[in-house]
C-alpha positions in Angstrom: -26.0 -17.4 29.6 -24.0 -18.7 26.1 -26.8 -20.5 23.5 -25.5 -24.0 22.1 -24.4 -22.4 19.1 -21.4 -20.4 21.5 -20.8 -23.7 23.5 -20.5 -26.1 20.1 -18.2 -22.9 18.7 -16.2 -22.5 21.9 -15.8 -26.7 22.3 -14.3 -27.2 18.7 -12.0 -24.2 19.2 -10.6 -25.4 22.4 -10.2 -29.0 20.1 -8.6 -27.5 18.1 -5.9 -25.6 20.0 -5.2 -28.6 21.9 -4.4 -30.9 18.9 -2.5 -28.4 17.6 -0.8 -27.9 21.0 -0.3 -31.7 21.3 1.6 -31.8 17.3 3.5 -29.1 18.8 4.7 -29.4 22.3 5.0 -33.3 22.2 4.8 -35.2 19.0 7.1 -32.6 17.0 8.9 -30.9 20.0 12.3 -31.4 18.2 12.6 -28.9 15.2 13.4 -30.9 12.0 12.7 -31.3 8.2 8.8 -32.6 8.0 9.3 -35.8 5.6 7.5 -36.8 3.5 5.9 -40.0 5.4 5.1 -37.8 8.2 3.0 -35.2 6.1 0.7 -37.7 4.4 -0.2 -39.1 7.9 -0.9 -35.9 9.6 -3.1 -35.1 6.3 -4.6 -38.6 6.4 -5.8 -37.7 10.4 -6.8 -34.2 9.7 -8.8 -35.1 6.6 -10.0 -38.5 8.2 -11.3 -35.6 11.4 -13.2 -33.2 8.8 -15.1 -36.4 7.3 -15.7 -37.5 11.3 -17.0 -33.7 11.4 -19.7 -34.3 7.9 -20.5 -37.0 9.1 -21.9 -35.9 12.5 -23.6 -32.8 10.6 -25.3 -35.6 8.4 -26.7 -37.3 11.5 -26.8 -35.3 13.8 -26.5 -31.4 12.5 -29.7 -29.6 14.2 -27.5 -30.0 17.4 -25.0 -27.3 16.1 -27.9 -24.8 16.2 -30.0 -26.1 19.4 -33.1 -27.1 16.7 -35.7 -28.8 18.8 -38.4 -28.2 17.0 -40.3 -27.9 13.4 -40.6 -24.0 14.2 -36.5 -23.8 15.4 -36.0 -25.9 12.0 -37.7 -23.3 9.9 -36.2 -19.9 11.7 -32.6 -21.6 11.3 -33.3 -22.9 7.8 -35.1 -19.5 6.6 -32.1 -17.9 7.7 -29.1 -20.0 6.3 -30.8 -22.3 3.6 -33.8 -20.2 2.1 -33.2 -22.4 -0.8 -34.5 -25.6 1.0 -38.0 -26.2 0.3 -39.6 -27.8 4.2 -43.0 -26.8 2.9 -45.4 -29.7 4.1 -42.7 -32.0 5.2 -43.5 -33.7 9.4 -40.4 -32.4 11.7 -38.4 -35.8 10.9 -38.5 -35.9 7.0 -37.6 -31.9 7.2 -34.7 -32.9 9.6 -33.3 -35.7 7.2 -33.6 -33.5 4.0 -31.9 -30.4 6.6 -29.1 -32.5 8.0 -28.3 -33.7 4.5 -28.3 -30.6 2.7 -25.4 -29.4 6.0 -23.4 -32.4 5.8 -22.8 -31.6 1.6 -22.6 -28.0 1.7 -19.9 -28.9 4.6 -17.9 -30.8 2.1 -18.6 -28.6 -0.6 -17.1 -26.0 1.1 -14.4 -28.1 2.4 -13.3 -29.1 -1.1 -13.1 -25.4 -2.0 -10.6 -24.1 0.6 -8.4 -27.3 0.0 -8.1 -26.5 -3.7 -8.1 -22.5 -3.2 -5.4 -23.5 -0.4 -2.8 -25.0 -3.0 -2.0 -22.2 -4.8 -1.6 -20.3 -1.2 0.8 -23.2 -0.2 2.6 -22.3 -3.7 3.0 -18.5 -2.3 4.0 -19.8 1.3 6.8 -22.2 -0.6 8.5 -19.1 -2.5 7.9 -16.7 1.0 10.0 -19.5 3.0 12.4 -20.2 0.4 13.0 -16.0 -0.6 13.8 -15.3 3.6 16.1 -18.2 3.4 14.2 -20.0 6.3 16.1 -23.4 7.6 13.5 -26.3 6.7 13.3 -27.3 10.9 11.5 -23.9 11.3 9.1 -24.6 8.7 6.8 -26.3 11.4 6.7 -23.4 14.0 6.0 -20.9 11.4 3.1 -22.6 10.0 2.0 -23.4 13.4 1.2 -19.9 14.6 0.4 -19.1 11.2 -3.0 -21.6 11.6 -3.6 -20.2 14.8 -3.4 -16.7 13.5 -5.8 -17.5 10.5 -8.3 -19.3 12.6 -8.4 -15.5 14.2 -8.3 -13.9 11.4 -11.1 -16.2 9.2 -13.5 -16.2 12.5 -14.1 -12.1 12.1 -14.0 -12.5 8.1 -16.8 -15.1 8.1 -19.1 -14.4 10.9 -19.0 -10.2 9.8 -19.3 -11.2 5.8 -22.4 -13.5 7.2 -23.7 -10.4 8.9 -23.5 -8.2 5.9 -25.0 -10.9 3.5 -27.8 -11.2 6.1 -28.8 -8.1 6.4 -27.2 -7.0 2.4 -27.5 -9.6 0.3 -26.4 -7.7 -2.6 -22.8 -8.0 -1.0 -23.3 -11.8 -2.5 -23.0 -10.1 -6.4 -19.8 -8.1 -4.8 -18.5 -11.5 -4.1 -19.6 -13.3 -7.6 -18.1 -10.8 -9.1 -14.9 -10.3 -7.6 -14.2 -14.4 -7.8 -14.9 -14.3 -11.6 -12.5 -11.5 -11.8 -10.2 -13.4 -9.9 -10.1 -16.5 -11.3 -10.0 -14.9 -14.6 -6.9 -13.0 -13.9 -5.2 -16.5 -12.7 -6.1 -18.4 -15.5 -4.2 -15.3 -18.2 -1.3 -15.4 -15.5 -0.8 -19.0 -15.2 2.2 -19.1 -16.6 4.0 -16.2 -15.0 7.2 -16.5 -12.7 5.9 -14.8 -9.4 8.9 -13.2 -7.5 9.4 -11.7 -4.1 12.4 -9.5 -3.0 12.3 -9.4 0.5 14.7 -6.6 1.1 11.9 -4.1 -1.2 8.8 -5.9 0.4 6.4 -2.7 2.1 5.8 -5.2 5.1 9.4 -5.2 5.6 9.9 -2.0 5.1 7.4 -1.1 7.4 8.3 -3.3 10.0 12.3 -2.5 10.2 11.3 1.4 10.2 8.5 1.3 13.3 10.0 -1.9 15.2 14.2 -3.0 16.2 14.9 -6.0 13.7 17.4 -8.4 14.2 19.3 -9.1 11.6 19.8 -12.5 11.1 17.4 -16.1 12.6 18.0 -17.0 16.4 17.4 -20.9 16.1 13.9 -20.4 16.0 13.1 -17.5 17.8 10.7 -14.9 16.7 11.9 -12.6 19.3 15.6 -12.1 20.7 16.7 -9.7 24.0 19.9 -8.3 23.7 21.0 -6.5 26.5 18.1 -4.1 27.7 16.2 -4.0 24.3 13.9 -6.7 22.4 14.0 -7.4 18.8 12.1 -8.9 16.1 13.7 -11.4 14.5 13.6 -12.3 10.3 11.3 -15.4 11.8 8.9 -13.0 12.9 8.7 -11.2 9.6 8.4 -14.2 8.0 5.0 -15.5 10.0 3.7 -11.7 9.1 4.2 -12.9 5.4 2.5 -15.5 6.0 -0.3 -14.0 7.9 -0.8 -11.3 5.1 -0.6 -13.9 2.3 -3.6 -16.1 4.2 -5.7 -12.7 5.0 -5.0 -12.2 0.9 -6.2 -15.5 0.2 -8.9 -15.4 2.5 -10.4 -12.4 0.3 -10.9 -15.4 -2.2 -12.0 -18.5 -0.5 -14.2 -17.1 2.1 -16.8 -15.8 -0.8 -16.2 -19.0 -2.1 -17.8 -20.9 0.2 -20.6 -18.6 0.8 -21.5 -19.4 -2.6 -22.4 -22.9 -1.2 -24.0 -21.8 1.8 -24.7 -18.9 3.9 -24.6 -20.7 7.3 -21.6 -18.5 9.1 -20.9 -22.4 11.0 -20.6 -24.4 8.3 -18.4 -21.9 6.6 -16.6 -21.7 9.6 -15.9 -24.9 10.5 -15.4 -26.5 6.7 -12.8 -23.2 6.3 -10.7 -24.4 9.6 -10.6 -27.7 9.1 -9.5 -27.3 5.4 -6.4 -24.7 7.0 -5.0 -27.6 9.7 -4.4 -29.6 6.9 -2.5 -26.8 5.1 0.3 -27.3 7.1 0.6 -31.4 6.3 -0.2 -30.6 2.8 2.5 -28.4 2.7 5.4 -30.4 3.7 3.6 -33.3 0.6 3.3 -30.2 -1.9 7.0 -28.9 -1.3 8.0 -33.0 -2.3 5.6 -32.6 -5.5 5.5 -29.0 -6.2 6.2 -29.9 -10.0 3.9 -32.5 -10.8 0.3 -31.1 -10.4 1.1 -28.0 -12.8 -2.7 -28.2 -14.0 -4.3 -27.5 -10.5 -3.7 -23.5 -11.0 -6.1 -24.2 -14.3 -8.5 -26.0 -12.1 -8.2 -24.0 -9.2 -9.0 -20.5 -12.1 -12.1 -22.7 -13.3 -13.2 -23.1 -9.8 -13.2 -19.8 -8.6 -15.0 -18.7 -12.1 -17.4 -21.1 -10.8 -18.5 -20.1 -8.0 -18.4 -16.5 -9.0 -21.1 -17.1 -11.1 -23.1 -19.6 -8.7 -23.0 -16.4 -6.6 -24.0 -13.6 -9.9 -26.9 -16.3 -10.7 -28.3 -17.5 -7.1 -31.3 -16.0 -7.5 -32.3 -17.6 -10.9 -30.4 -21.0 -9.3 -32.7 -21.0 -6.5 -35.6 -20.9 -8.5 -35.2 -23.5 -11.1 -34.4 -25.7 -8.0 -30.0 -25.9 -8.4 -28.9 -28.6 -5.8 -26.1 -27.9 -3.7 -24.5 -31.3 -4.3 -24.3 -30.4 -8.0 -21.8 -28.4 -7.1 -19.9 -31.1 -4.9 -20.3 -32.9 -8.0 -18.3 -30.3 -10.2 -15.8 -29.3 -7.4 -14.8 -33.1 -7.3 -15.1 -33.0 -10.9 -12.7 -30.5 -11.4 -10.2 -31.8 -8.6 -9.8 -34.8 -10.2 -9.4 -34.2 -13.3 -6.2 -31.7 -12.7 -4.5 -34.0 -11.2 -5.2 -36.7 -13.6 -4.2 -34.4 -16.5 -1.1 -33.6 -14.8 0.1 -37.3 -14.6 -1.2 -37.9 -18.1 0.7 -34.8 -19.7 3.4 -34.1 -17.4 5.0 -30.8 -17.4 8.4 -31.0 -19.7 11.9 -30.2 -17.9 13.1 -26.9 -18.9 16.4 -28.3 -20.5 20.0 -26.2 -18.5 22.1 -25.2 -21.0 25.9 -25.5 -20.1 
């Protein structure tokens, strides 16, 4: 018999696949260029759904874990929020201050993979544009790409949950590595990152073990030709992609698990961030030049949580509230894309 926690799992996932089914198969059926009108209302209703979602954890979150009880309360709390303090509190109060405490470490960790995602969306940009990819099959690429991440994200969360369960010094491996990371971004900032298809090892790899076609098919991922079946350039292209997310997941994934160690919320605040990614994509590649002080905000961030992570121990004592950290996240959001209208980026001048 599935527990509610498999049932409220298994119900978003098929909600998921069939709104992504529905933007595929019926309301963007015919390939063509994603403008820009059409991207900021598929963000609006994706970010207008993940809000819906926060604000059903903030009413009604015990549901997601079948709490019935002040005991079921305390087991699921012990286990995801050992932070919360429910010490001497009736069932109700402890439910209010519980369902709260969800609903902002929801958004917290929704803000995170929105931010992180930008600078994946910057990688995805220069992976479509290197392979030459016609702008009408942006949308099926990204489309299978989301699916394949939601895969890919649901073994990285729930098995790094596991292992911070049962380890919880794999949270310092995580602090650590973020610092590192967002360290590294801040020094290289300013480099021109460059991909040559042709010497990529995915490639490489790909055209020596598989039959590549070698040029697009409309927008095909696989072609026959007489009695044999080939991969077409599309197809190497989603594997790009797919790599690039699993790269980026290395980064975000931690991230959030510096807000909260609730595998759910993690999960659910990481996918609903990534089915945005594909609207925000077709507004970044109409702005790509004016935000150029989100990859400053985005190293600050991830030095952030790196060290929320390091110092959660000596956090949880002195009482550290998780929406302090909504607080900065917005914080630092804001104010990168305020300083990049302010002080916008000068045009490198083309000498003739």
């Amino acid at each position: 018999m599935f527990n509610i926690e498999t049932l409220f799992l298994g119900g978003f996932l098929i909600f998921v696949v069939s709104v992504l089914l529905l933007d595929l198969l019926v309301i963007g059926r015919k390939s063509h260029m994603v403008s820009f009108k059409e991207a900021a209302g598929w963000t609006l209703v994706w970010i207008t759904f993940a809000l819906a979602f926060g604000v059903f954890l903030f009413f009604h979150g015990e549901k997601m874990h079948g709490i019935h009880s002040l005991d079921d309360l305390i087991r699921v709390a012990s286990n995801y929020t050992p932070h919360l303090n429910l010490s001497g509190l009736g069932f109700e109060e402890a439910l209010t201050m519980y369902r709260k405490t969800m609903a902002i470490d929801y958004l917290s960790g929704y803000l995170i993979e929105e931010i992180l995602s930008i600078d994946n969306l910057f990688v995805i940009i220069m992976i479509l544009t290197a392979f030459s990819v016609k702008p009408e099959a942006y949308k099926p690429v990204l489309f299978w790409g989301i699916l394949g991440a939601i895969v890919l994200r649901f073994l990285f969360i729930f098995i790094g949950a596991a292992l911070i369960h049962k380890f919880e010094w794999v949270l310092l491996i995580f602090g650590g590595y973020l610092v590192y990371a967002g360290a590294k971004m801040f020094i290289d900032r300013n480099k021109e990152e460059k991909i040559e298809p042709q010497n990529h090892p995915l490639v490489k790899f790909l055209s020596r073990y598989f039959r590549v076609f070698p040029k697009y098919v409309k927008n095909n991922f696989f072609v026959r030709r007489k009695k044999y079946t080939y991969i077409t350039p599309l197809f190497i292209v989603l594997v790009m992609v797919e790599f690039t997310d699993l790269i980026f997941a290395t980064d975000s994934i931690p991230a959030i698990f510096s807000v909260t160690r609730d595998p759910f919320v993690v999960f659910f605040s990481n996918i609903f961030a990534i089915l945005g990614l594909r609207s925000m994509f077709f507004l970044l590649i109409h702005v790509v030049n004016k935000f150029h002080f989100l990859k400053i905000g985005i190293s600050v961030l991830l030095i952030f949580v790196g060290i929320k992570l390091l110092a959660h121990t000596w956090l949880e004592a002195i009482g550290f509230k998780s929406v302090y950290s909504l607080y900065f996240i917005l914080f630092v959001l804001v104010s990168s894309v305020l300083l990049s209208i302010l002080f916008p980026a000068k045009e490198e001048k083309v000498v003739s």
